[in-house]
C-alpha positions in Angstrom: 146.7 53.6 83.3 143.3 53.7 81.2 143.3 54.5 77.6 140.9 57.2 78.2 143.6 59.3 80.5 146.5 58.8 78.3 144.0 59.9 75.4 143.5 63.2 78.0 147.1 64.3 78.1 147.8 63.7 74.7 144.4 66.1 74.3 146.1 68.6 76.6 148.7 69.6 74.8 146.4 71.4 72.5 146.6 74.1 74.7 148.4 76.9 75.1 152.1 75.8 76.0 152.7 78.2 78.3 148.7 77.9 80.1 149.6 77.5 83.8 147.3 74.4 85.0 147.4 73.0 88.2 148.5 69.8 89.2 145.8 67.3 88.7 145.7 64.4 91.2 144.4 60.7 90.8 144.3 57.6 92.3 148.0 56.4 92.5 149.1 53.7 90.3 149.3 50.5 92.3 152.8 49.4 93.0 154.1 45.6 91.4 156.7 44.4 93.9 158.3 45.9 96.9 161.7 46.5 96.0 163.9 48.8 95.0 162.7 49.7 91.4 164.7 51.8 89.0 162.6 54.9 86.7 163.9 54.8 83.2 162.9 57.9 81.4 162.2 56.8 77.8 162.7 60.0 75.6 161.9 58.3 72.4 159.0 56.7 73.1 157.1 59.1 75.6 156.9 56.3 78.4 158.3 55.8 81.5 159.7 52.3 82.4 159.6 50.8 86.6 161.6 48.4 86.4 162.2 45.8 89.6 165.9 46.1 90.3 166.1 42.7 92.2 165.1 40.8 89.2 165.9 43.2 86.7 162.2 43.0 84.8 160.3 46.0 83.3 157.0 46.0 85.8 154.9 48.5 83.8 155.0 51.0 81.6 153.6 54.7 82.1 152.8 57.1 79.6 153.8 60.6 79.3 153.3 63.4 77.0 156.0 63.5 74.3 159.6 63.8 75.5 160.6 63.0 79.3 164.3 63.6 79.5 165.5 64.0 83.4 164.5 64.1 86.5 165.2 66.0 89.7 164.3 64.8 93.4 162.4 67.2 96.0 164.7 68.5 98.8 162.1 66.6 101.1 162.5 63.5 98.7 158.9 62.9 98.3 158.6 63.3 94.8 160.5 63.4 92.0 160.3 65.8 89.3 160.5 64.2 85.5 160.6 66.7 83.3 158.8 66.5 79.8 160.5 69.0 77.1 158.4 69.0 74.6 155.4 68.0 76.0 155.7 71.4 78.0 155.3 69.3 81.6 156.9 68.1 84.7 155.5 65.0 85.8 155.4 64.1 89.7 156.0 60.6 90.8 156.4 58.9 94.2 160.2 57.9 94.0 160.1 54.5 96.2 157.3 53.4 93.8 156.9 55.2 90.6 153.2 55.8 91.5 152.5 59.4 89.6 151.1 61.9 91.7 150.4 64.4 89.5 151.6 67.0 86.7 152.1 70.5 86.3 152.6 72.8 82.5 155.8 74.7 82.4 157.9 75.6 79.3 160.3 73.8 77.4 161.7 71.7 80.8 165.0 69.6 80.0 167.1 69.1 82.6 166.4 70.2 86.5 167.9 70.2 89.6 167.1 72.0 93.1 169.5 74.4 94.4 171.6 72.6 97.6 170.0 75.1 99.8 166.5 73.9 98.7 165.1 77.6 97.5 165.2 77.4 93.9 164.5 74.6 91.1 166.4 75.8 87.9 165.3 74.9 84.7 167.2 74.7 81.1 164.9 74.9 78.1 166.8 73.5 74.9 164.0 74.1 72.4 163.2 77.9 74.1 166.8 79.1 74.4 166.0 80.2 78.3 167.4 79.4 81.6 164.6 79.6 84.3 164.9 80.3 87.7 161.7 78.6 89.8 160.6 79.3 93.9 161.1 75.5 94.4 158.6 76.0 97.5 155.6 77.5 94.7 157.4 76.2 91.1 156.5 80.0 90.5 159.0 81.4 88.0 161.6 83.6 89.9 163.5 85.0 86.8 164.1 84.4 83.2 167.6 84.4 81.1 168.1 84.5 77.5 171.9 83.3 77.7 172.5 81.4 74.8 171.5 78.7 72.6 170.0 75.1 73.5 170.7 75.2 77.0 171.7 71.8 78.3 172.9 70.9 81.7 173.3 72.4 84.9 175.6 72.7 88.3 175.5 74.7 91.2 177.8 75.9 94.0 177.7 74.3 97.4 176.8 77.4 98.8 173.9 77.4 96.1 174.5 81.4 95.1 175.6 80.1 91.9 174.1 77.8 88.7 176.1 76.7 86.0 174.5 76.3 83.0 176.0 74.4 79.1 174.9 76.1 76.1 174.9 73.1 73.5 174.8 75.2 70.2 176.7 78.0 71.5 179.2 76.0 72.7 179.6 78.1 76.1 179.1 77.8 79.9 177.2 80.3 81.6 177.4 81.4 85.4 174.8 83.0 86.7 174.8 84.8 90.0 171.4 83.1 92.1 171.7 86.1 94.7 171.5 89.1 92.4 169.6 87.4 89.7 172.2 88.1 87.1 174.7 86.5 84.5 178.4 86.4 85.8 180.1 85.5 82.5 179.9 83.5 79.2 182.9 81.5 78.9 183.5 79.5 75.1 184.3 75.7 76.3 184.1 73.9 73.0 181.7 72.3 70.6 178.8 71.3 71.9 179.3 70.9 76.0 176.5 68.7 77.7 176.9 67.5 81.5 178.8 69.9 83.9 179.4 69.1 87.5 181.2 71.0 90.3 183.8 69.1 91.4 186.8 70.3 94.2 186.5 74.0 93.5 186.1 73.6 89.7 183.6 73.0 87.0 184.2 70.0 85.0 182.1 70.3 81.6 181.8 67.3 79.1 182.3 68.8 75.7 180.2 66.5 73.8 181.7 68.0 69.9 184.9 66.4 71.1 186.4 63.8 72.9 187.3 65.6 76.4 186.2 67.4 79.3 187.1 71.0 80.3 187.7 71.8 83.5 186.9 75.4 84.4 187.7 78.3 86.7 184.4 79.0 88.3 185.6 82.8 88.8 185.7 83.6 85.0 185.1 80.5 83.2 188.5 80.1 81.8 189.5 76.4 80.5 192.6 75.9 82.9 192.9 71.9 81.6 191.3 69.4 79.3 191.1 65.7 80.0 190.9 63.3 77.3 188.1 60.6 77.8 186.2 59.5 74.5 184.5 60.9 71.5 180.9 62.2 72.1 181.8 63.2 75.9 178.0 64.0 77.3 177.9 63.7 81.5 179.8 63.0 84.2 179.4 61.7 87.9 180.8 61.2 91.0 181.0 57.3 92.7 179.4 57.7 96.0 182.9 56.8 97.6 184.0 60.2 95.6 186.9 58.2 94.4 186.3 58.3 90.7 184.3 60.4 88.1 182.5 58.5 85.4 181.9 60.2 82.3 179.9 58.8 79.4 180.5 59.0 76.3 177.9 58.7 73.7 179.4 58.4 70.5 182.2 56.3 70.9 180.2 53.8 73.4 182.0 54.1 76.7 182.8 55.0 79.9 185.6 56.8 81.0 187.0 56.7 85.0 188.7 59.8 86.1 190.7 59.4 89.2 188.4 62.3 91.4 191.4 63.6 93.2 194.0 64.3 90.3 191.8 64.6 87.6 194.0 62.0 85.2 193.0 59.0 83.5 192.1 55.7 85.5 190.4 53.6 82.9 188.1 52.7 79.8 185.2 50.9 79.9 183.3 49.5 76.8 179.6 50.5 76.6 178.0 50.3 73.8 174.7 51.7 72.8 174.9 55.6 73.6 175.5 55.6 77.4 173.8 58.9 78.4 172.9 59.1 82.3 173.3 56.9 85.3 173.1 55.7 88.7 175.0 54.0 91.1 173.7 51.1 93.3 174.5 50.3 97.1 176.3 47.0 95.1 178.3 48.9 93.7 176.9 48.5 90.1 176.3 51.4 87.9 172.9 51.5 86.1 173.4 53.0 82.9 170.3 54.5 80.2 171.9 53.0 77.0 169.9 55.9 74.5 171.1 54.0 71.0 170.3 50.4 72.3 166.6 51.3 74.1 168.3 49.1 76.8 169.6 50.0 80.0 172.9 48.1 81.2 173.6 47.4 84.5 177.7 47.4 85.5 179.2 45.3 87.4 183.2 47.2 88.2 184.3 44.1 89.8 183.7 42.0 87.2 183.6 44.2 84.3 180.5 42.5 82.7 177.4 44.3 81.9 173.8 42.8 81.8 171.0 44.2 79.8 167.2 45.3 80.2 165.2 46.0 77.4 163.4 49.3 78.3 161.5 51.9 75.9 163.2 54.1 73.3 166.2 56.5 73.7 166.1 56.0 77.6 167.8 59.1 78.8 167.6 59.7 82.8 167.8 57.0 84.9 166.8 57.5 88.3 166.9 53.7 91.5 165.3 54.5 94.6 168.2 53.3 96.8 169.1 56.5 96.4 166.7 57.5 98.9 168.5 55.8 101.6 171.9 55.7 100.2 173.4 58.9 101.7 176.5 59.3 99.8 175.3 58.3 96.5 172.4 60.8 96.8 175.1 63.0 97.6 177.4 62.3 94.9 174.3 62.6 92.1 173.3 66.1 93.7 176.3 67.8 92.7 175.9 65.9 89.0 
């Protein structure tokens, strides 16, 4: 990328936040390699990092504008969506490559994910205190909700009439109904819940003040259980085999494996550095955005050793295009 078009965006944002733009187009960035290439989302450092998963080497680098957190994959998988908080953007990129294929202006996006039935993208804005509600067809805002404070991550129902929705400084989960356009229930969780995922018939929330994860009654929100993983609890995902749950836990340095069926305590793996998102490869290895360490570690289950690639800083999502032909661990992430 030319100086003169990173100079452009930063230029950019000295418009109106909330200026709807369209999506500018340009000549794709050439692709290094042929691969499989994992996208490290550098929240720290405003860059994106491609790196070539065969032999684990950054390729290039890619600038954003201030703050790209997470990312969120196009029901037709042709693009995915990294989402730039502060810089008031979501970024488009081709996910076998990491070519960018343009941007669009939006408020305040954090984290993101498409509906399972494909019709809305919802969107938590930490900084703005709003949950919004997009056409995923138009990204036209559907609705608005003012729901709590610092609005973190998000879940849906399989049958998609429902998003879950963490409220970091208000310590609460929110349900609201996608049908009707309204909020179900505010449920207290704990301090400071991060990742939430819908698991079995339940919501499992990763309560990021403590050292557990709530698992909740999607009817009401009640805490029916807590399960004790690590201090600094932050997200949680299924292995593609949907044998195990993985959450990470940022402050203490580690993962912790949930057995997926019983919900009880399988094992503790040391990772240091601030493990915040990750993947999981066909191989079986779990790539890992290390936020502390501005590495990303790559884990190897059967061996229990972890190798290391220096990426930007404060990596944060993590996305490896194997997922696009990996069925069940595309699966598995969607309902992360």
């Amino acid at each position: 990328m030319t100086g003169s078009t990173f100079l452009a965006r930063r230029t950019l944002l000295a418009a109106p936040a909330l200026l709807a733009l369209p999506a500018f187009a340009r000549a794709a960035t050439p692709a290094t390699g042929a691969g499989p290439i994992a996208i490290v989302l550098n929240s720290g450092g405003a860059t994106i990092s491609i790196i070539d998963m065969a032999t684990r080497k950054v390729l290039r680098e890619e600038p954003t504008y201030r703050e790209p957190s997470h990312w969120a994959l196009t029901p037709d998988h042709k693009k995915l969506l990294v989402a730039d908080a502060s810089g008031n953007a979501i970024f488009f990129l081709d996910p076998a490559t990491g070519a960018e294929l343009g941007h669009k202006l939006i408020p305040d996006p954090y984290q993101l994910w498409f509906s399972p039935d494909g019709q809305y993208l919802t969107v938590t804005c930490l900084r703005l205190n709003h949950v919004d509600i997009y056409h995923a067809a138009t990204l036209t805002l559907a609705h608005r909700f003012k729901v709590g404070e610092m609005p973190s991550h998000l879940t849906y129902t399989p049958d998609s009439r429902t998003v879950f929705a963490s409220m970091q400084q208000s310590g609460t989960v929110v349900a609201i109904d996608l049908v009707t356009m309204t909020p179900r229930w505010t449920a207290p969780v704990g301090k400071t819940p991060a990742g939430v995922m819908w698991h079995d018939g339940v919501v499992l929330a990763a309560i990021m003040g403590s050292d557990h994860v709530a698992v909740l009654d999607p009817a009401n929100g009640r805490v029916t259980r807590t399960i004790l993983t690590d201090k600094g609890a932050h997200n949680i995902f299924l292995t593609p085999d949907r044998a195990h749950i993985y959450v990470t836990n940022r402050v203490a340095g580690s993962l912790t494996v949930i057995d997926a069926r019983t919900l009880g305590f399988h094992k503790r793996i040391p990772m240091p550095g601030g493990p915040d998102d990750l993947c999981f490869a066909p191989d079986g290895r779990a790539w890992i955005a290390l936020r502390f360490a501005s590495r990303v570690g790559v884990y190897d289950p059967k061996t229990d050793a972890t190798d290391h690639i220096p990426v930007g800083r404060s990596p944060h999502g993590i996305f490896i295009s194997t997922l696009l032909t990996d069925r069940p661990a595309l699966a598995a992430m969607k309902l992360a």
